[in-house]
C-alpha positions as a Markdown table, in Angstrom:
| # | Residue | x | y | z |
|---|---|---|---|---|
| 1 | Unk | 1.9 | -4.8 | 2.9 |
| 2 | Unk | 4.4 | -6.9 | 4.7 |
| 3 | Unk | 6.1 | -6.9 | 7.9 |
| 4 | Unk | 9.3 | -5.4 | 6.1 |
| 5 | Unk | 7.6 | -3.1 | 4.1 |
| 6 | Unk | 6.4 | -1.6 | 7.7 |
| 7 | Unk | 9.6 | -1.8 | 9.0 |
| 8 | Unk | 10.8 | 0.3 | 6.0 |
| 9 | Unk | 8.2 | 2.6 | 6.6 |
| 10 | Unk | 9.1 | 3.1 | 10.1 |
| 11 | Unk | 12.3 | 3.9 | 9.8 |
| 12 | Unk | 11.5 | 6.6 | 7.5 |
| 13 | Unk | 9.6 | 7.8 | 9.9 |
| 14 | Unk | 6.0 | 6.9 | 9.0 |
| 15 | Unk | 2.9 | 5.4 | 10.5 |
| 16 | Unk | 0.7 | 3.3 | 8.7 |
| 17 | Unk | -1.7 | 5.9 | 8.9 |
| 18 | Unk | 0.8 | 8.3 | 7.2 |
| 19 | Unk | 1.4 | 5.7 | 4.4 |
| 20 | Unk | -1.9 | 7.1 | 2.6 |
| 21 | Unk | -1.1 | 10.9 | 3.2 |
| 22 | Unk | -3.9 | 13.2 | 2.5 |
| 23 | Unk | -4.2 | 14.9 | -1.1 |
| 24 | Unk | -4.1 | 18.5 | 0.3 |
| 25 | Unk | -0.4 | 17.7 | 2.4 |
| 26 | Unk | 1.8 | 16.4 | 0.2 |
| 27 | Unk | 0.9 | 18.4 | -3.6 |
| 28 | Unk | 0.8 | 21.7 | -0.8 |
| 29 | Unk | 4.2 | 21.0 | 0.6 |
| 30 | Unk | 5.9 | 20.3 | -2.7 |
| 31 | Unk | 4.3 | 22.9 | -5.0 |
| 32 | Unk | 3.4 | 25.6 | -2.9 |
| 33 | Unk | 6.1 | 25.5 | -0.3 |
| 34 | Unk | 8.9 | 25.1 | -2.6 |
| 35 | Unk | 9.3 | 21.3 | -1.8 |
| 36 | Unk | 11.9 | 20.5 | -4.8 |
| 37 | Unk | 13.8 | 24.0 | -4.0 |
| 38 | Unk | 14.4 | 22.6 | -0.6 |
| 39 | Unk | 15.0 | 19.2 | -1.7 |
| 40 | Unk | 18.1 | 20.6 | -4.2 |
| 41 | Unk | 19.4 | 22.7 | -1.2 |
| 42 | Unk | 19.6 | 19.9 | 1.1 |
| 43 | Unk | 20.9 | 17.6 | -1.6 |
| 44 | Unk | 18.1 | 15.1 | -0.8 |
| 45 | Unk | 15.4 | 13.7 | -3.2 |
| 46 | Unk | 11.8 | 14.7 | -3.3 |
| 47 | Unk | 9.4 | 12.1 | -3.5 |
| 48 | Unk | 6.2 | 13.7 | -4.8 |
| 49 | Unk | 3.1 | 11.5 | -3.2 |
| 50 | Unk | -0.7 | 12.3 | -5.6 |
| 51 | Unk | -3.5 | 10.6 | -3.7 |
| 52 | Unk | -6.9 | 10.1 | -5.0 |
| 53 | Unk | -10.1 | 8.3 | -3.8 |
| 54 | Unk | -12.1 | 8.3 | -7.1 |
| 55 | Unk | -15.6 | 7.1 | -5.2 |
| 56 | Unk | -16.6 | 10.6 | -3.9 |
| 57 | Unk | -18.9 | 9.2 | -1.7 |
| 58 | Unk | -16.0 | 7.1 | -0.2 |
| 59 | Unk | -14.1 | 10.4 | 0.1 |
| 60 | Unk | -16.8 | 12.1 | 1.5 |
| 61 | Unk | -17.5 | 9.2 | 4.7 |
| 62 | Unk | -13.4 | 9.5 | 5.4 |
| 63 | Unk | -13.2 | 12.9 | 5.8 |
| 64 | Unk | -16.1 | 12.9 | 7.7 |
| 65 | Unk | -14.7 | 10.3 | 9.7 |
| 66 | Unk | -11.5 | 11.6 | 10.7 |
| 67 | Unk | -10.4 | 12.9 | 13.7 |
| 68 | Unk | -7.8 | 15.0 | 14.9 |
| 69 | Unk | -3.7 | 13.5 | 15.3 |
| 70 | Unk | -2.9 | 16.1 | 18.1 |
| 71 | Unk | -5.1 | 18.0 | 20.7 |
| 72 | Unk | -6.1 | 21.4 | 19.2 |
| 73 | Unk | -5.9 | 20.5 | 15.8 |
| 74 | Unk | -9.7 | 21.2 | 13.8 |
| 75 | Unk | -9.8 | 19.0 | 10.9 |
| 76 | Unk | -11.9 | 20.3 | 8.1 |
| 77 | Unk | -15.1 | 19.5 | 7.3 |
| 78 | Unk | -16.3 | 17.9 | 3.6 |
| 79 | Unk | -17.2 | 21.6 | 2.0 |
| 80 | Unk | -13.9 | 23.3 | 3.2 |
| 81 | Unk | -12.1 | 19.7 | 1.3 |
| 82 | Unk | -14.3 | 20.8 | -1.9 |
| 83 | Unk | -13.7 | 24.1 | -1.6 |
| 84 | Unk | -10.1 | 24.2 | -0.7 |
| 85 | Unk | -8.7 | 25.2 | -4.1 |
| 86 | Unk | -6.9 | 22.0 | -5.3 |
| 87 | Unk | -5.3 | 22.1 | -8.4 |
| 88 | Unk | -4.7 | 18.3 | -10.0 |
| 89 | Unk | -0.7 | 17.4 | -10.3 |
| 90 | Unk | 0.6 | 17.7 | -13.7 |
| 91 | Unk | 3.7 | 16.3 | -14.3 |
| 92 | Unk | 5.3 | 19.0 | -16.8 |
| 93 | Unk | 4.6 | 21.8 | -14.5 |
| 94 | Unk | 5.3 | 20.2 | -11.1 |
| 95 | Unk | 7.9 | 17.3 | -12.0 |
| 96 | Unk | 7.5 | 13.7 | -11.7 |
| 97 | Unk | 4.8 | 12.3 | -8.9 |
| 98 | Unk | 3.9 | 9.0 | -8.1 |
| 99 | Unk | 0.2 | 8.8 | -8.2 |
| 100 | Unk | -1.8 | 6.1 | -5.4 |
| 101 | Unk | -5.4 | 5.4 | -5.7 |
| 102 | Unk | -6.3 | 4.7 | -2.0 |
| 103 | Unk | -9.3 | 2.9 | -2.0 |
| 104 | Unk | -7.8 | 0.3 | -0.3 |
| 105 | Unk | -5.2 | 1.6 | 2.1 |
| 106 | Unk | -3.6 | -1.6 | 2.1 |
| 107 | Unk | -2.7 | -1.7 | -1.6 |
| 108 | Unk | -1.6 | 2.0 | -1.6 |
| 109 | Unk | 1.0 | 1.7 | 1.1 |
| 110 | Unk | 2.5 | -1.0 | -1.2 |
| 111 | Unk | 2.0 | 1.0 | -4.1 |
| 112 | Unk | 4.0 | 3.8 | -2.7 |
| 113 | Unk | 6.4 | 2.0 | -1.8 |
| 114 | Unk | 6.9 | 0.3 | -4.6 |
| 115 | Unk | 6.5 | 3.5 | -6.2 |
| 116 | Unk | 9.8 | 5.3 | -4.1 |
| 117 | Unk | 11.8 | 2.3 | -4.6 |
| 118 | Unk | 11.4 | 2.3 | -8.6 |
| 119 | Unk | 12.2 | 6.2 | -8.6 |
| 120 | Unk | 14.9 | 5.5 | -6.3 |
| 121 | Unk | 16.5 | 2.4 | -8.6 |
| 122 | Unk | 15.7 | 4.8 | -11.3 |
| 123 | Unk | 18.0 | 7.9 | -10.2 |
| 124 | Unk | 20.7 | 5.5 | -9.0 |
């Protein structure tokens, strides 16, 4: 990822650390919390984010890993992430997503990116 790339990211109000945003957050927000309804009512765009680590035991070490953004905040543990329920994007029920492999967090931030400016050149 470059220097403008971050810059880019910034100003859109993400960390680097937010550039590979966890599975669970983004499919949540935009399928279960009405995401594209609140997109249309705000006359904004929805950028729908599908993140997979395809080495489970890759997965496994980074959630293990993680700790918490803000005081307070419990993150879960590697059976509640297995057992939280998730249901795989799929495009015709949930509308176009752009899906990032993360294995290297590097390349993902770019492919995101890249990803939001193609969609965005796209609905121009």
């Amino acid at each position: 990822m470059t220097a403008s790339d971050r810059e880019q990211l910034r100003e859109r109000g993400w960390s680097e650390r937010r550039a590979t945003p966890r599975r669970v957050g983004l499919r949540r927000a935009s399928a279960e919390c009405g995401g594209a309804a609140t997109a249309a009512r705000a006359d904004a765009r929805l950028f729908v984010i599908e993140t997979r680590l395809p080495n489970e035991q890759e997965h496994r070490r980074r959630v293990e890993a993680r700790t918490a953004d803000f005081p307070g905040h419990r993150m879960p543990t590697w059976d509640e992430v297995q057992s939280d329920g998730w249901i795989p994007g799929d495009e015709e029920r949930d509308g176009p997503r752009i899906l990032i492999d993360t294995t290297d967090a590097e390349v993902a931030a770019a492919q995101a990116l890249a990803g939001i400016r193609a969609h965005h050149q796209h609905t121009l």
